[in-house]
Each structure stands twice: as structure tokens, then as C-alpha cells.
C-alpha positions as CSV (number, residue, x, y, z in Angstrom):
1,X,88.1,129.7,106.6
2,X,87.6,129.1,102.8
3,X,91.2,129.6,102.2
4,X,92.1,127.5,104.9
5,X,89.7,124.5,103.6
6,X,91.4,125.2,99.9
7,X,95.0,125.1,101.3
8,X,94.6,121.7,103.1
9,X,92.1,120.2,101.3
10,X,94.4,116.7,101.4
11,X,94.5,116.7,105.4
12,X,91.0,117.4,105.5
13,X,90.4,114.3,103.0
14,X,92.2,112.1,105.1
15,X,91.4,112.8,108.4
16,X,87.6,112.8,107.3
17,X,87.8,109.2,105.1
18,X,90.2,107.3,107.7
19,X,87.3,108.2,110.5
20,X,84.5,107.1,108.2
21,X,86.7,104.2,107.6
22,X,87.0,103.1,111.0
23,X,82.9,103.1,111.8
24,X,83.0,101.0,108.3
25,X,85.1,98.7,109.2
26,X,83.6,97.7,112.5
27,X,80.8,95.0,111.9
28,X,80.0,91.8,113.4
29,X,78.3,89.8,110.3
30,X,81.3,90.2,107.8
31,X,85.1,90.8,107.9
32,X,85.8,94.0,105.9
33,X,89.5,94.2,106.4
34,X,90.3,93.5,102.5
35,X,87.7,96.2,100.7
36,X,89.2,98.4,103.9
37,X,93.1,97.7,102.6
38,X,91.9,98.5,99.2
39,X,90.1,101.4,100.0
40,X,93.0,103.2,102.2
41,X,95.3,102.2,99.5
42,X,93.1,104.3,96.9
43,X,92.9,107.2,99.4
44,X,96.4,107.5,99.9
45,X,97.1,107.2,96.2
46,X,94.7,110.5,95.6
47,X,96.3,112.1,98.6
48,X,99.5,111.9,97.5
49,X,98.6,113.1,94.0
50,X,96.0,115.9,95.5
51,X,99.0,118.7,95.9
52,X,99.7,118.2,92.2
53,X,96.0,118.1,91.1
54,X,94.6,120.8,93.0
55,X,95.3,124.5,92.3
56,X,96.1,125.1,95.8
57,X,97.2,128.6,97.1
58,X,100.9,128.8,99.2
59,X,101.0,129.8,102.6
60,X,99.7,129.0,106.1
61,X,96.5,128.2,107.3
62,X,95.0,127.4,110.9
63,X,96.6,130.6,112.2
64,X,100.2,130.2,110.9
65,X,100.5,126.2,112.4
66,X,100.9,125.0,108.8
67,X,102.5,126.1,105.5
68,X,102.0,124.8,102.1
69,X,104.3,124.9,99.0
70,X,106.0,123.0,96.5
71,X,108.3,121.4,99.7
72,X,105.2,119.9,101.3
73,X,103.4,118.6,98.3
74,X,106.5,116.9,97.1
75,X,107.1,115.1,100.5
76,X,103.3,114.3,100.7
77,X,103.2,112.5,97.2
78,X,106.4,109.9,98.3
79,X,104.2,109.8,101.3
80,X,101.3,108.3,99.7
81,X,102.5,106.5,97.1
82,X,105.0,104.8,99.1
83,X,102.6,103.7,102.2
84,X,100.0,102.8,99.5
85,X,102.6,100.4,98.0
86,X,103.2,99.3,101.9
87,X,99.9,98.4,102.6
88,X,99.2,96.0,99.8
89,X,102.1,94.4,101.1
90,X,100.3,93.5,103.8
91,X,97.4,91.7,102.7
92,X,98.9,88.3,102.3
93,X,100.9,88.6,105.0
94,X,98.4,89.7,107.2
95,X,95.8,86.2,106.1
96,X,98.8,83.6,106.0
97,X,99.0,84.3,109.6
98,X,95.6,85.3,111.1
99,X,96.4,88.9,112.1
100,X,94.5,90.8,109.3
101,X,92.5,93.1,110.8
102,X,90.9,96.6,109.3
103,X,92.1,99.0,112.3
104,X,95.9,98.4,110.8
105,X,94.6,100.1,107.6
106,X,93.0,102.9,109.5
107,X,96.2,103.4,111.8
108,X,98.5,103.4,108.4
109,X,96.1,106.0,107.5
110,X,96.4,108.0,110.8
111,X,100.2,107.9,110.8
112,X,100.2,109.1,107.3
113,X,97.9,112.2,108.6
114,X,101.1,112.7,111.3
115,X,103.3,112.8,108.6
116,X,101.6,115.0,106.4
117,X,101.2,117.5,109.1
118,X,105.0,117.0,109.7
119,X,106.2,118.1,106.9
120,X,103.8,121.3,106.5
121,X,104.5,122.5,110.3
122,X,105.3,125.8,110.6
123,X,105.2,126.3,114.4
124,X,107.1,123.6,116.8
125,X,103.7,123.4,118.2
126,X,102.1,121.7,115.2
127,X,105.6,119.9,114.3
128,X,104.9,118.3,118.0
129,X,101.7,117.2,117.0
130,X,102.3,115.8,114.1
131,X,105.4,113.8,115.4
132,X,102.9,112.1,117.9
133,X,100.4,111.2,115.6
134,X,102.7,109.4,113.4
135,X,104.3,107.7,116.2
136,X,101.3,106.8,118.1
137,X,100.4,104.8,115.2
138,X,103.3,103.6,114.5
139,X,103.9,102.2,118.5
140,X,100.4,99.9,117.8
141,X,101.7,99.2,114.1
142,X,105.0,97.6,115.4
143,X,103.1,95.3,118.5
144,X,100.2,94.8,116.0
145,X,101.1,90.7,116.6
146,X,99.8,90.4,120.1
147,X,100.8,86.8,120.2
148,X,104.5,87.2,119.6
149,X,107.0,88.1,122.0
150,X,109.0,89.8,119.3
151,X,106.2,91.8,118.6
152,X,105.5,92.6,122.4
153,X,109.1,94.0,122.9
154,X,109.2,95.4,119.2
155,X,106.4,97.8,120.3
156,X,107.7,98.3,123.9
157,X,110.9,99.7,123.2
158,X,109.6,101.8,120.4
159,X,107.4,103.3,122.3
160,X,109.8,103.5,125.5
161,X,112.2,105.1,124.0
162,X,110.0,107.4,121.8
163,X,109.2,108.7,124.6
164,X,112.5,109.6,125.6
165,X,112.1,111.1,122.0
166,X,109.1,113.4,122.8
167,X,111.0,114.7,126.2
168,X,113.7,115.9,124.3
169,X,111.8,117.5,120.9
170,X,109.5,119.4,124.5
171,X,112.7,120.0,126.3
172,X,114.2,121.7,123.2
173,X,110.9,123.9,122.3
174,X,110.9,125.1,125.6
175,X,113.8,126.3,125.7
176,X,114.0,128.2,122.2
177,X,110.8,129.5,123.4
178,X,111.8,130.7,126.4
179,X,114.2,132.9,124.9
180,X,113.1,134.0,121.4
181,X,109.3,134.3,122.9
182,X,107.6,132.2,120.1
183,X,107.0,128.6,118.7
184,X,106.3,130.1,115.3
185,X,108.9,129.0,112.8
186,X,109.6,133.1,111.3
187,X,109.2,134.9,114.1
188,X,112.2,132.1,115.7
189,X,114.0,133.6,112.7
190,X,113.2,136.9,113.4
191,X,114.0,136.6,116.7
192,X,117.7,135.2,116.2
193,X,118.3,137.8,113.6
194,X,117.3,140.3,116.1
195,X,119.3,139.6,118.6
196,X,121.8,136.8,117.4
197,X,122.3,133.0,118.6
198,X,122.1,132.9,122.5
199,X,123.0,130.2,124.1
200,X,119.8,129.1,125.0
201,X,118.5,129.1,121.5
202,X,121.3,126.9,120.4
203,X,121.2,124.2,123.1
204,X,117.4,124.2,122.4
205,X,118.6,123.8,118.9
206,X,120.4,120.9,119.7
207,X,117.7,119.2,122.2
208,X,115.1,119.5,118.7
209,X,117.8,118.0,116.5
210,X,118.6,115.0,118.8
211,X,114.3,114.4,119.4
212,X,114.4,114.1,115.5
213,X,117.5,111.8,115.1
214,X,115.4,109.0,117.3
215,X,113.0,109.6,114.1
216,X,115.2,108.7,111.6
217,X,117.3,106.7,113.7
218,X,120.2,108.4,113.0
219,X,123.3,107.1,115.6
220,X,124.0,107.6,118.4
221,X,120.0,107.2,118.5
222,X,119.6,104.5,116.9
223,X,119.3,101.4,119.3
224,X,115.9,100.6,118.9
225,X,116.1,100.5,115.1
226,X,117.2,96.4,114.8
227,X,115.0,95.2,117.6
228,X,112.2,96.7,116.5
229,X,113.1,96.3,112.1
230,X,113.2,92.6,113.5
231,X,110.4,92.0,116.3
232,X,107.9,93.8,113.7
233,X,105.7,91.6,111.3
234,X,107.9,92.1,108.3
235,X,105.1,94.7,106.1
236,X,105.8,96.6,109.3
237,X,109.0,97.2,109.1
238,X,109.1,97.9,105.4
239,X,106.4,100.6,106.1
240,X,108.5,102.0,109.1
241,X,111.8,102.0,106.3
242,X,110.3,104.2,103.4
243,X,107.4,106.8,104.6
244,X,108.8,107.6,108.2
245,X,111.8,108.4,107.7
246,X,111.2,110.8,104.7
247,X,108.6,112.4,107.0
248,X,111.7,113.1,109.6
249,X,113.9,113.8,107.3
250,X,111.0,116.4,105.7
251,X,111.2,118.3,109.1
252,X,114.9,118.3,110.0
253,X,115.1,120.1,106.7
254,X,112.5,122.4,107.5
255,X,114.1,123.0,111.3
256,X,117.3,123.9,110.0
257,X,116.7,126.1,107.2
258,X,113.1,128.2,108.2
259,X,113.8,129.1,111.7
260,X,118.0,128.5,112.0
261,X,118.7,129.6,108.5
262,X,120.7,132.1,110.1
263,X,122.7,129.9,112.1
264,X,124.7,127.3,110.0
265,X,127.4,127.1,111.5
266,X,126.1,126.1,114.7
267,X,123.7,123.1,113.3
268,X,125.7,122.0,110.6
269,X,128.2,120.6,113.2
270,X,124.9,118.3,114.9
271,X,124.1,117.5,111.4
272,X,127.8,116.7,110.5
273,X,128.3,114.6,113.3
274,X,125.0,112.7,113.4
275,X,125.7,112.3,109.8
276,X,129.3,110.5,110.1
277,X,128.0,108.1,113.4
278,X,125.2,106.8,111.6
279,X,127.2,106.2,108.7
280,X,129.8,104.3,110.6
281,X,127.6,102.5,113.2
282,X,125.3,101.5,110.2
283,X,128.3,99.9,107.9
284,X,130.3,98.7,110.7
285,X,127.0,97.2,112.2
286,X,126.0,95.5,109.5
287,X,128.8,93.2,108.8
288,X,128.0,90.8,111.9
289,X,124.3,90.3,111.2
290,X,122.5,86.9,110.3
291,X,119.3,88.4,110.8
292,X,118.3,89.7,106.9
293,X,115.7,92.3,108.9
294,X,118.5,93.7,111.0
295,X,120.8,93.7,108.4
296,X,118.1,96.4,106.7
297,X,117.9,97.7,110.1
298,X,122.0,98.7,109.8
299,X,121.6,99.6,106.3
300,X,118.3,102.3,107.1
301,X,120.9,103.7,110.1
302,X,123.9,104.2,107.1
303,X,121.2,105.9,104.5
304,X,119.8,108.0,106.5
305,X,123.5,109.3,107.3
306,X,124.1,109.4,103.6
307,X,120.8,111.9,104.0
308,X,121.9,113.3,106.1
309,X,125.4,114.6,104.2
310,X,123.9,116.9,101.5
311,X,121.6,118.5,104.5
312,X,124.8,119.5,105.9
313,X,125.8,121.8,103.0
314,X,123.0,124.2,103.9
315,X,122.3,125.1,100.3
316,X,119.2,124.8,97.8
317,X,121.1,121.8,95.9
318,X,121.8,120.1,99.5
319,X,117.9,119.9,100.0
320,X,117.2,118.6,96.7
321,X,120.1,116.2,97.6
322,X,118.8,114.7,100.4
323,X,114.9,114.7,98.8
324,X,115.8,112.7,96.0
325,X,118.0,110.7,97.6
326,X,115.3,110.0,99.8
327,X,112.9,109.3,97.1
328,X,115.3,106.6,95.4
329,X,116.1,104.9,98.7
330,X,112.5,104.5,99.5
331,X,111.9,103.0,95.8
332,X,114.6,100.3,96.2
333,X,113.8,99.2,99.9
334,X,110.3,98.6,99.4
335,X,111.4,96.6,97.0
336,X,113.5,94.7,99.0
337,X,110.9,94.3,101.6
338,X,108.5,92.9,98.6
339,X,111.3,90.5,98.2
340,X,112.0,89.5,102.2
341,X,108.0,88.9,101.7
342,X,108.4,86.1,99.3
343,X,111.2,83.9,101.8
344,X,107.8,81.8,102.8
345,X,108.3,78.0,103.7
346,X,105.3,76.0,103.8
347,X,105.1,76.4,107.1
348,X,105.7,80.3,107.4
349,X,108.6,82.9,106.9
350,X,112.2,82.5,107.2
351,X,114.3,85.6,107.9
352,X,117.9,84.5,108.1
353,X,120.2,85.1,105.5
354,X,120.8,82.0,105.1
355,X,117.8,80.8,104.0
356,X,118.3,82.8,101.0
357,X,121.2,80.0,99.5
358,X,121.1,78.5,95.9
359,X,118.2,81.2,95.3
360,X,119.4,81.6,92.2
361,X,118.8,77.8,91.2
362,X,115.6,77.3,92.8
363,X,113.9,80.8,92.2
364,X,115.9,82.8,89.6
365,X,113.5,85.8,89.2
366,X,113.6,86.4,92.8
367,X,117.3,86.1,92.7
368,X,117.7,88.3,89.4
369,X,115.5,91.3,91.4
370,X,117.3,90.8,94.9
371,X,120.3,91.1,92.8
372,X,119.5,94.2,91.1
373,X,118.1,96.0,94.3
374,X,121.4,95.2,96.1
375,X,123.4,96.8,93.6
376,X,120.9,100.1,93.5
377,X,121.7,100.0,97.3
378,X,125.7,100.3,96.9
379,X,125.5,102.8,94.4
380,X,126.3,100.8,90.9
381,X,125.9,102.7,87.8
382,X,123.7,103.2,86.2
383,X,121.3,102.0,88.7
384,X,119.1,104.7,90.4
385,X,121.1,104.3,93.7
386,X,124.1,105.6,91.9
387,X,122.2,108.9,91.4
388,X,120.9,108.8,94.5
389,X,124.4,109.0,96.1
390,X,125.7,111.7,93.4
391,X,123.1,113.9,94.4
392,X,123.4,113.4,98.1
393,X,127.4,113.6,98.1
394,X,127.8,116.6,95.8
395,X,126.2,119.3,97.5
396,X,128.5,118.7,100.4
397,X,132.0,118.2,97.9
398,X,130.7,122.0,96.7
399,X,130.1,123.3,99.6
400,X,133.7,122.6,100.8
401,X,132.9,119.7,102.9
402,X,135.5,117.3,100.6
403,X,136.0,115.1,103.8
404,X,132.8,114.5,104.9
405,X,132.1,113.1,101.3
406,X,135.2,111.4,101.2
407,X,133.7,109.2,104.9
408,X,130.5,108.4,103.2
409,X,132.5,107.4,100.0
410,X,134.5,104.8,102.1
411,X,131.2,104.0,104.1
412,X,129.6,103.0,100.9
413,X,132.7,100.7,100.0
414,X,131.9,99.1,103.4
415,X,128.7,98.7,103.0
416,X,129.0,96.7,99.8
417,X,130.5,94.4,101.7
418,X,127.3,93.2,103.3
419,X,125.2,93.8,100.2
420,X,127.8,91.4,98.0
421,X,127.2,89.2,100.7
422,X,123.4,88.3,100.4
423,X,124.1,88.2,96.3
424,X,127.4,85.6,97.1
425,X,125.0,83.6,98.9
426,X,121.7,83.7,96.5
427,X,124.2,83.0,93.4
428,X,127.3,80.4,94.8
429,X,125.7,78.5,97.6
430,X,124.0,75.3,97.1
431,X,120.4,75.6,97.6
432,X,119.2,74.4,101.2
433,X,115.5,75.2,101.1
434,X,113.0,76.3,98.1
435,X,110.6,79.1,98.8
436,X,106.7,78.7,97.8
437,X,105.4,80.6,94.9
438,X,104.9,84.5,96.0
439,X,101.0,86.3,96.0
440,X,100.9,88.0,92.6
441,X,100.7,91.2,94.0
442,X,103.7,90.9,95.9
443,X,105.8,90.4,92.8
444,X,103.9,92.7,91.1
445,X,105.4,94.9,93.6
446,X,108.7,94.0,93.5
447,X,109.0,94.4,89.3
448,X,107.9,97.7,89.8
449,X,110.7,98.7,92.0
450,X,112.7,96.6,89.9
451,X,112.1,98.4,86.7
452,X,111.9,101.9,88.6
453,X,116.1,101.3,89.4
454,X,117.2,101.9,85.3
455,X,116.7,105.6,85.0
456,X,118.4,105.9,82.0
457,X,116.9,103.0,80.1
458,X,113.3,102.6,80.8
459,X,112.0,105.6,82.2
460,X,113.7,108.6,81.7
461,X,111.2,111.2,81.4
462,X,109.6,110.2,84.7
463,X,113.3,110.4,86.5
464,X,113.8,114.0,84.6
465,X,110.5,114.8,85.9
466,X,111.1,113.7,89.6
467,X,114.8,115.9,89.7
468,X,112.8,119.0,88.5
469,X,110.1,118.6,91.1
470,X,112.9,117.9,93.8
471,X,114.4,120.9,92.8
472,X,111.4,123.6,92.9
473,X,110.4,121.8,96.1
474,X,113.8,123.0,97.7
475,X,113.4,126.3,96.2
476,X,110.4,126.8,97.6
477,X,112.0,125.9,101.3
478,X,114.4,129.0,101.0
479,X,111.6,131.4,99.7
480,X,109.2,130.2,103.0
């Protein structure tokens, strides 16, 4: 019991403080939806920095459902940086246009809870369980504007289709259960190296990996990703880009190496294809849109096939890849989110691209970071997005999967087209509209990520540091 308590001490912190939380927040002589913001932002900050602080023993707890190592503590610090970061967002956003209540800091909280047992699942049982707690959240999250039609359908199809999701991930368990006799992640590995890949345990295979692409909205499931990117109030969407998708990405990852370890060369060709649709659908997708939050929508349904490329390796370096790859894009498109936040007319937000002409004569700063986080996004040097996609195409080049770099090279030439396009239009335009003046915290925000893209110039020891920690984290994957 003790070690148990020891080893998930951050789950425990959360689940306990987002319940006290949500008997806090309710009272009838004073709205406490601010000091509520404030205070989930601080408890996400500690639990993402708990795994680090803590001397915390490896291994599983609650009768092998969950494991801890470097992997999960890793994963759980992005986590709770990154939906801290998110839910400041919010505040402003949340008072300009009446919605702010204190239950959407409590289900940010929740989800994160979902995610963080996610990435420590070591059963399909508990991966199940975690996957609906995130999303559960996340399906109120995305309708949280009752009053908007967007919003309605935003939330509708999410949840709709996540449930089409769920059947899947329970139509896949079942069936690796039914013929390896276990849910449990080693004794699935066990199992297979007993008596080698049957055909049941591969389909099942497949069923799990499909549930999972819906997650990260990886093509061909991807077709709720730009209705509901769009139909979401916009802090929303930039929550569901960054913490989400790591989370998904955290447990494919885990999927593929713990339990099928054994059997690369049956998922590497889900992986491979998943990995070339969404790269196509998202680049190819993207060209047509007006829409800046569908845009991001195509651009979240290319990176996570760029993601998905190093995963398909199946080595050490291929996780570390795809973690820090995943840790840089989550940097930069929170950033760009920060930046969507500040298009505000006097008499609410604009979205269109359009809107976003002359920026550079009317709000130059705004332009300037725009700029820069566009460039991080194609992969200039030496912005962090160039790293991001050295480390995430490499592992694949090395492991002899040349061609499968080679499409995500060209993919990343088309994709610049549409990121050139929003800086054409911020820089030659003629102006058509002038934003007002952004909540400090908001740009406050969106320096940060600014300044967090120049590796090599303002922060190099913390980049070093975040490489090394990527790379014991997928170390301590193989050992598991």
C-alpha cells in the first residue's frame, strides 16, 4: 500500500485537489472561477514537476494496472506544464465572452488525471480507463459554449465519433485477450513470444492502433479534427493541440514496444501507413483553408504523422524522436494559439486568415512572433522546429526507412506553402482591420514560446537538458 501511495503520489495529488476543487468552487455569494484558474494552474505546474522532485521508486502499483519510470515522468511534465500554460489562456477569453466558469478548470484537471494514467498504463484495462477520462472531459471541454451552434456540433461529433473510438480500442482488447489470455501489457509479451503472432493477436493489434489514431487524429481518422479545432472556443482547441495528443502519442509508443515488441514487422506497416496519410491529407488539406483554426487543424493531422515517422523505426532513438519532437511542436503551437488569441475586434474575435493583413503595419510584435512560430513550424534552422524534424526523421533514415523520410521531407516542403502564406499576408497585404491591445498574460505567453524556439542562442542548457531527459525516458521504455 505504502509503495503504491510513494509510486503515484502525483495521481493521488491530483485526483485528491481537483475534487476539493470542485466543492470549492461551487458557492452562491461569490464567483471563484479566477482564484480556481489560478489554483489548477499551480497544481498542474507541481504535478508536472513531482516525477522529477520526488524520489519515487520504478515499477507498478495497483496490482500491475500502472507502471512508473523515467517514460512516464517525462510525458507527465509536458503534460502539466503545457495544460498549465493552456489554462491561463483562458482567462480572458473565458470573461470577454461571459463563459468563465470554475467547472472548466476542474475538467482541465480531470482530463489531465486521464492523461497521466495514459501514459503509466500497463494493462489495456487501465489504458481504457484512462483514454475515457481524458476524453470525457474533453467532449464537455469542446461544447463548453452552450450558446453556439459551433460549439453544439463541435462537441457532438467529438463525442460521436469518439465513441466509434472506444468500440474499436474494446473491440481490439477483446480480441488480444481472447487469445493471449491477459490484458496485462508483459504477460501480452510473454504470451506472443510463447507461441508467436496469431492472427487474432495481430488484427487485435490493428483494432488498438486504429482506436488510438482517432486520438491523435492521425488520417484516415481524422475527420472530426477541423470541425471540432473550429467549432471549439479557441483556448479549447489550443489545449486539445498540445497535451492530448502527446498523451496518445505517449501510449502508442508504449503499445507498440511493451506488449508487441516482438512483432515489428507487423505494426510498423499500421504505423507506416498511418504515418504517410496523415502527412499527405494534413499538407494537401491545408492549402484550401480560409479558416486560420482549420488551417491548425490540417497542420496537427501533418505533425502528428511527422510523429509518427521516427515511431516507425522501432528503436530507442525513434522514441526519443518522436518525444521530443512532440515536446517542440507543443512549445510552438501554444504559441500560436496565444497569438490566434490576440485577433480580437472590438466587438469579439476574428478567425479568418484574412483578418490577419497589414499585421505587420498595425501590430508589428504580433507579426514579428507569428512570423517566427511559422518558421519553427516548417522546420527553419536554427529554429527549434528544425530540430524537432531532425530528430523525428533520422531514426527512420537509420533504420532503413530512406523513403518514408524522403515523403515527410516533401510533405514539409508542402506544408510551407501554407505557413508562407499567413506570413505573405501579415507582411505584404495592406492592413484591413487593426486588432485591440492583447491581456498581458496572453503575450506574456506568447514571448515565452517565442524565445523557447532559438535553442542555440538563448537557452541552450535547458534544450541540452530536455534531449538528455528524452533520451533516458526511451531507455527506460525498452528496459520496462
Amino acid at each position: 500500500m505504502f509503495q503504491t501511495v510513494s509510486t503515484f503520489l502525483p495521481e493521488l495529488f491530483l485526483a485528491v485537489t481537483a475534487s476539493l476543487l470542485l466543492g470549492f468552487g461551487l458557492s452562491k455569494s461569490q464567483d471563484r472561477s479566477v482564484i480556481v484558474r489560478y489554483i489548477s494552474a499551480g497544481i498542474l505546474v507541481v504535478f508536472g514537476l513531482m516525477g522529477y522532485a520526488l524520489d519515487r521508486p520504478d515499477g507498478t502499483a495497483f496490482s500491475g494496472l500502472l507502471y512508473n519510470n523515467d517514460f512516464s515522468d517525462f510525458l507527465k511534465a509536458i503534460i502539466g506544464l503545457s495544460a498549465a500554460a493552456a489554462l491561463l489562456l483562458s482567462k480572458h477569453y473565458f470573461q470577454s465572452e461571459k463563459l468563465d466558469r470554475y467547472e472548466f478548470s476542474v475538467l482541465t484537471l480531470y482530463a489531465v488525471l486521464g492523461m497521466s494514467i495514459m501514459v503509466s498504463a500497463n494493462n489495456l484495462l487501465s489504458m481504457y480507463i484512462g483514454i475515457e477520462m481524458q476524453s470525457l472531459a474533453l467532449y464537455i471541454m469542446a461544447a463548453f459554449n452552450r450558446d453556439s451552434l459551433r460549439a453544439s456540433e463541435a462537441g457532438l461529433k467529438y463525442f460521436v465519433l469518439g465513441a466509434l473510438s472506444s468500440g474499436l480500442l474494446l473491440y481490439g482488447a477483446s480480441m488480444v485477450y481472447g487469445f493471449t489470455g491477459s490484458l496485462d501489457f508483459v504477460t501480452i509479451r510473454a504470451s506472443i513470444e510463447l507461441s508467436g503472432p496469431t492472427t487474432g493477436v495481430i488484427a487485435g493489434m490493428v483494432f488498438l492502433l486504429c482506436g488510438l489514431a482517432f486520438k491523435i487524429s492521425a488520417a484516415p481518422f481524422h475527420m472530426w479534427t477541423p470541425d471540432v479545432y473550429e467549432g471549439s472556443p479557441t483556448p479549447v482547441t489550443g489545449f486539445f493541440a498540445a497535451a492530448p495528443k502527446l498523451a496518445a502519442m505517449a501510449i502508442i509508443a508504449r503499445l507498440i514496444v511493451v506488449p508487441f515488441g516482438d512483432i515489428l514487422g507487423q505494426w510498423q506497416q499500421v504505423i507506416i501507413v498511418l504515418a504517410i496519410l496523415s502527412m499527405v491529407v494534413g499538407a494537401l488539406g491545408a492549402i484550401v483553408q480560409t479558416n486560420i483554426k482549420r488551417l491548425m487543424a490540417y497542420s496537427s493531422i501533418a505533425n502528428m504523422g511527422y510523429a509518427l515517422v521516427p515511431l516507425a523505426a522501432g528503436t530507442v532513438a525513434g522514441v526519443q524522436g518522436m518525444l521530443i519532437f512532440m515536446a517542440i511542436y507543443i512549445i510552438t503551437v501554444i504559441g500560436v494559439f496565444a497569438t490566434i488569441l490576440q485577433m480580437r475586434l472590438r466587438n469579439g474575435m476574428v478567425e479568418q486568415i484574412s483578418d490577419l493583413s497589414g499585421l505587420s503595419k498595425t501590430n508589428p510584435g504580433m507579426a514579428i512572433s507569428f512570423t517566427i512560430l511559422m518558421f519553427s513550424l516548417i522546420g527553419i534552422p536554427p529554429l527549434l522546429g528544425f530540430f524537432g524534424k531532425l530528430y523525428a526523421f533520422l531514426p527512420a533514415f537509420e533504420a532503413g526507412l530512406w523513403w518514408l523520410a524522403l515523403i515527410a521531407l516533401v510533405a514539409s516542403v508542402i506544408g510551407a506553402f501554407y505557413y508562407l502564406r499567413l506570413v505573405k499576408v501579415m507582411w505584404f497585404d495592406e492592413p484591413t482591420r487593426e486588432f485591440v491591445q492583447a491581456p498581458h498574460l496572453v503575450r506574456v505567453i506568447t514571448i515565452i514560446s517565442v524565445l523557447l524556439t532559438f535553442p542555440l542562442l538563448i537557452i541552450p542548457g535547458i534544450s541540452g537538458a530536455v534531449i538528455g531527459l528524452a533520451e533516458t525516458a526511451a531507455q527506460a521504455l525498452f528496459v520496462q
